[in-house]
C-alpha positions in Angstrom: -23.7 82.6 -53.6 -20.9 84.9 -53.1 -18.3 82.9 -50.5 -18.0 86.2 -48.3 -21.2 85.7 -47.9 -20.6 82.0 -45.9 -18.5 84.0 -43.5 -21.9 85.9 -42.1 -22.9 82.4 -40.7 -22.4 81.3 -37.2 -19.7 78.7 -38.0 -16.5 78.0 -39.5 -15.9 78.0 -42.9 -14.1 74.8 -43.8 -13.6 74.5 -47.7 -11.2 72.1 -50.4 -9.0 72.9 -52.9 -8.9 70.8 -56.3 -7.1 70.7 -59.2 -7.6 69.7 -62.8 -6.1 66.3 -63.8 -2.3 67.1 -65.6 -2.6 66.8 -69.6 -2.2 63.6 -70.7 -5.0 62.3 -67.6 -8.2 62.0 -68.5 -10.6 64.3 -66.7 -13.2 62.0 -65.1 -10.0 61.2 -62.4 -11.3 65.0 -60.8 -14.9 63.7 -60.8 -13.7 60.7 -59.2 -12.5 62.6 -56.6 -15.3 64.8 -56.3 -17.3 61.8 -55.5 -15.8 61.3 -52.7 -15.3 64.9 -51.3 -19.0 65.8 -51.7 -19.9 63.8 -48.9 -17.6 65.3 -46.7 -20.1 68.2 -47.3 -17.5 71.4 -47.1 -19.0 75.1 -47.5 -17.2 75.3 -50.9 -14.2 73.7 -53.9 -11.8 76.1 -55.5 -10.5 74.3 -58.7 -7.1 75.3 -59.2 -6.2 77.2 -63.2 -6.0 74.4 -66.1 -4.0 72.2 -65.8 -2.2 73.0 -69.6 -1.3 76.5 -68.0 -3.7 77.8 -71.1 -6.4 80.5 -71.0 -7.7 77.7 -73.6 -8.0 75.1 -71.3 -11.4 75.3 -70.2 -10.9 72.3 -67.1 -11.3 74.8 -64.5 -14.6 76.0 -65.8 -15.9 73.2 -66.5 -14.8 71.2 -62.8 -15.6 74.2 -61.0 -19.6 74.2 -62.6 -20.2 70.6 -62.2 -18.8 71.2 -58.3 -21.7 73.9 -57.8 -24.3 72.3 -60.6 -23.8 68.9 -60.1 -22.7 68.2 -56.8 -24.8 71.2 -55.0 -21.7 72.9 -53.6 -20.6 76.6 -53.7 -17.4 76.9 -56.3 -14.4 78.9 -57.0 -12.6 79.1 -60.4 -8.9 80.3 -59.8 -8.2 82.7 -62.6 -4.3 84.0 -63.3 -3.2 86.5 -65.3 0.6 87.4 -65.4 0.6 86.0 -68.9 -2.6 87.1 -70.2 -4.0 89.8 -72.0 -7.3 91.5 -71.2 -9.3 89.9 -74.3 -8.2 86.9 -73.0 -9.4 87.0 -69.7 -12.7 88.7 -70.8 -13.7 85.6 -72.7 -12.3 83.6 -69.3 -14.7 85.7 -67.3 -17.6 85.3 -70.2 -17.1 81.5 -69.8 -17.5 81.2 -66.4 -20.9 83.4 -66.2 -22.2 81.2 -68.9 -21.4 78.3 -67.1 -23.3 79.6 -63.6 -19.7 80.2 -61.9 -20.5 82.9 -59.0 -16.8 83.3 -57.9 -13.1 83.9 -58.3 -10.2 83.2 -57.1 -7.7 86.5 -59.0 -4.2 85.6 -58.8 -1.0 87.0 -60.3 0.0 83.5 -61.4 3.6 82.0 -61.6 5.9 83.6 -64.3 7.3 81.0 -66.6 10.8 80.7 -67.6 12.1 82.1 -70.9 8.6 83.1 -70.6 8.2 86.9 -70.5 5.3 88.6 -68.7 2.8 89.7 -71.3 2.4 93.3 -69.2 -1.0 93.9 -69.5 -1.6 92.6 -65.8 1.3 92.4 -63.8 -0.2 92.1 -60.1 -3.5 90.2 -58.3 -4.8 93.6 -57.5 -5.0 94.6 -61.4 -7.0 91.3 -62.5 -9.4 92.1 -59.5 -10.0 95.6 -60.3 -10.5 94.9 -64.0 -12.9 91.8 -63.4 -14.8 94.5 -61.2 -15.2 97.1 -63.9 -16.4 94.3 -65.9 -18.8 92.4 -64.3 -20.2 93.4 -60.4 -21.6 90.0 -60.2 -18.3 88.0 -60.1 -17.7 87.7 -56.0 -13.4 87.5 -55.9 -11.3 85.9 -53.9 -7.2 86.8 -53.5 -4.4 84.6 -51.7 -2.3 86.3 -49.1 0.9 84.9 -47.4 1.3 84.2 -43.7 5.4 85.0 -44.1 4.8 87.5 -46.5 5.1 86.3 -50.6 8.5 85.2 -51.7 9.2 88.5 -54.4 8.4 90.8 -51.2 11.4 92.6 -49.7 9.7 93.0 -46.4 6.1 91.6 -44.7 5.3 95.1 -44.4 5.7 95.5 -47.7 3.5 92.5 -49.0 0.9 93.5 -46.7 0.7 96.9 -48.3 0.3 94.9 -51.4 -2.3 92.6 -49.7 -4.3 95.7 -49.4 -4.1 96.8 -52.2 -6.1 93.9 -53.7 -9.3 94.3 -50.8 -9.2 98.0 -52.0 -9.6 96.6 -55.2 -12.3 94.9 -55.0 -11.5 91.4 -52.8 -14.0 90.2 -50.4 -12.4 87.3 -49.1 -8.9 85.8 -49.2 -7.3 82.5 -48.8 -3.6 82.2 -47.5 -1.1 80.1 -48.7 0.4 77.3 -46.9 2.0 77.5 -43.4 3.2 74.9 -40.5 3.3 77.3 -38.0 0.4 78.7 -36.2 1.9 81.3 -34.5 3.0 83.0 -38.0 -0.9 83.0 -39.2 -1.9 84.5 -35.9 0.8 87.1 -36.1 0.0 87.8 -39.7 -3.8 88.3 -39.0 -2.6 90.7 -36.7 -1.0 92.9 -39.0 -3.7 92.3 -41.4 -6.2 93.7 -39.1 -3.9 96.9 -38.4 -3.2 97.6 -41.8 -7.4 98.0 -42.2 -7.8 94.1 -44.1 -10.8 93.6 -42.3 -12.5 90.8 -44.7 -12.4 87.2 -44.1 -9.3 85.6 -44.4 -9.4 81.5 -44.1 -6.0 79.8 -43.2 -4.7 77.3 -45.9 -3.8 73.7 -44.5 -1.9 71.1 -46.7 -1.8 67.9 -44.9 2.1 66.4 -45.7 2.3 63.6 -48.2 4.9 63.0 -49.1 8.7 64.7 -48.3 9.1 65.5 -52.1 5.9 67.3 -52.1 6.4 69.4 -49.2 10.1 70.5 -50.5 8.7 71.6 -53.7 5.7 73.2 -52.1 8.1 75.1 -49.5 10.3 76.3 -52.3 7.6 77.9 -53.9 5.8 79.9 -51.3 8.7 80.4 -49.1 7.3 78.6 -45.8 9.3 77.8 -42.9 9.1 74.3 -41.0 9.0 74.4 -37.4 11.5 71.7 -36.0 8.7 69.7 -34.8 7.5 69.5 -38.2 10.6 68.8 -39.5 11.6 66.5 -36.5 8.4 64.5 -37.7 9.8 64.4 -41.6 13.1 63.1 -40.4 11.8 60.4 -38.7 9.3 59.0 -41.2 10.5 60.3 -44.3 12.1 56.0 -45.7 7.9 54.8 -43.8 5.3 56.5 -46.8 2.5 55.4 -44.5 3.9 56.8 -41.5 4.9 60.1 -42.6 0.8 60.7 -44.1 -0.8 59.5 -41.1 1.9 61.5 -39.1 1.0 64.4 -41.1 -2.7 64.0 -40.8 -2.5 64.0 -37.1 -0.1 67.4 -37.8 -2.9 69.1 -40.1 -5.4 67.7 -37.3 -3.7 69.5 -34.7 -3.2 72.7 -36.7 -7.0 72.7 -37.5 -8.2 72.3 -33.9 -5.7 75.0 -32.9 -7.0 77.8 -35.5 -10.6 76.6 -34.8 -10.3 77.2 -31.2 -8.4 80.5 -31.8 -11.6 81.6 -33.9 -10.1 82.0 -37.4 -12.8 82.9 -39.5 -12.0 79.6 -41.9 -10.0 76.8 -42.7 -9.3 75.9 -46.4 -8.1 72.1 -47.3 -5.6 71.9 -49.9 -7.0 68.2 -50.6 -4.2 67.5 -52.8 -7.0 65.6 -54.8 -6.6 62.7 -52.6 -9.9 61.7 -50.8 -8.4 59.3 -48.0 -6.4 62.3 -46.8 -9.4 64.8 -46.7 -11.5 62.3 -44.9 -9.3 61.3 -42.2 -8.9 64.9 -41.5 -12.6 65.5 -41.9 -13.4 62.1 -39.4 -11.4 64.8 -36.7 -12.3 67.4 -36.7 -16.0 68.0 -38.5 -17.7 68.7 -35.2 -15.9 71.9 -35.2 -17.5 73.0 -37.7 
C-alpha cells in the first residue's frame, strides 16, 4: 500500500522511524527492536539510509521488507542521493521492488566533508522526479522543515523548494523535528497557500538525552522554546528525569497536534522501545 493512501482513513496516522544498527553492530539489535514496536501496532516504519552511508549497504532494504513481510506493517525505505549517481540508485530502486518495498522516503541526503557532491542529483525534488520516470509504482515520500531547512535563505524560499518536490511527484511528506507547535501550525499554513495540499505528518522526537538533542538541533536548525529548555536545565545531571520529562513533553506535543487535526504524527523512536511505549501508553486512544 501506498502511505498516502492511510491518510484517506478516518483517523490519525501515527507512524515510527527506525534506523539500521551503526557498522560494527550486528543487525538482529533492529529486529530486537522491531519486536517490540510491532505491538504498538502503528500505520507504518520508515527505516532510515544504511547505516555505512553506502548505496552498498543493503540494511535499509532488507529492515524495511522484513517490517512489511515479516511483521505485517506498511514500510518506508529512506533513499538519499546527493552522492549518488543515477546507475546507482537504479539498482537501489531495483532492490527494493524485488524485495516487495512499496514506498520511499527521496531525500537530498547530508553532504560529507572533503566529500564533494557527485552532481548528478543535487536536490530531493530531482531523486523524486527521476524514481517517477522510472518506476510509477514506487509511492514517495519527501521531508519538509517546520522553520524552513538550514541551507534556505528565507522560509519562503524553502517552501518554494518544498513544492517543487509534490510537483515532482511527492504524495506525502514527513517534517523534521520541532518543539514548538505553534511553528508547525504556522508552517502548514504557508504550505497550504503555497498549493502543498498532500498530507504532511508532524515529526516528534521524544528528548533523551541533552547530547542528542544538541546534535539533533545543530542539524536541522530547530529552536527550543524556553519551556523546553527550562525543562533541560533542570534535569539535564538526573538521566531518568530528563526522559520521562521529555516523554511527558512529546506527550503533550502529540495531544496538542491531534486535537488541532494534523493529518499525522510520525515517532522518531530513536530505536528505543521503552520510550515509544510510554508515549504510545498516552496517547493511542487518539488514534
Amino acid at each position: 500500500m501506498k502511505l498516502a493512501q492511510l491518510f484517506n482513513q478516518e483517523k490519525t496516522v501515527f507512524s515510527f522511524e527506525v534506523f539500521p544498527p551503526k557498522r560494527n553492530n550486528p543487525i538482529q539489535t533492529v529486529y530486537d527492536t522491531l519486536e517490540e514496536l510491532k505491538d504498538l501496532k502503528p500505520d507504518f516504519i520508515s527505516v532510515t539510509y544504511g547505516a555505512s552511508g553506502s548505496l552498498a549497504d543493503n540494511s535499509t532494504c532488507e529492515i524495511a521488507s522484513a517490517i512489511k513481510h515479516k511483521y505485517g506493517i506498511e514500510s518506508a525505505a529512506h533513499l538519499t542521493c546527493v552522492n549518488s549517481t543515477r546507475e546507482e540508485v537504479t539498482e537501489v530502486l531495483r532492490r527494493l521492488e524485488e524485495n516487495g518495498v512499496e514506498n520511499i522516503l527521496a531525500l537530498r541526503g547530508d553532504l560529507v566533508p572533503d566529500m564533494p557532491p557527485k552532481e548528478e542529483f543535487r536536490h530531493a525534488d530531482e531523486l523524486i522526479r527521476f524514481i517517477k520516470e522510472k518506476n510509477q509504482n514506487f509511492g514517495i515520500s519527501g521531508a519538509c522543515y517546520p522553520e524552513g531547512h538550514p541551507n534556505s535563505k528565507t522560509q519562503v524560499e524553502d517552501i518554494l523548494n518544498l513544492k517543487k518536490k509534490v510537483d515532482a511527484g511527492a504524495e506525502h511528506l514527513i517534517s523534521q523535528l520541532f518543539f514548538d507547535n505553534s511553528m508547525f501550525y504556522d508552517f502548514l499554513d504557508k504550505a497550504r497557500i503555497a498549493g502543498i495540499n498532500v498530507p504532511i505528518e508532524a515529526g516528534i522526537m521524544p528528548v533523551t538525552n541533552k547530547k542528542q538533542i544538541e546534535r539533533m538541533v545543530s542539524l536541522c536548525g530547530a529552536s527550543l522554546p524556553a519551556k523546553f529548555t527550562k525543562m533541560m536545565s533542570k534535569y539535564e545531571n538526573r538521566p531518568d528525569a530528563l526522559r520521562d520529562a521529555g516523554i511527558a513533553y512529546a506527550v503533550n506535543q502529540i495531544v496538542d497536534l491531534v486535537s488541532c487535526g494534523v493529518d499525522g504524527v510520525h515517532l522518531y523512536t530513536m530505536n528505543n522501545p521503552y520510550i515509544a511505549k510510554r508515549i504510545c501508553e498516552n496517547v493511542q486512544s487518539l488514534f
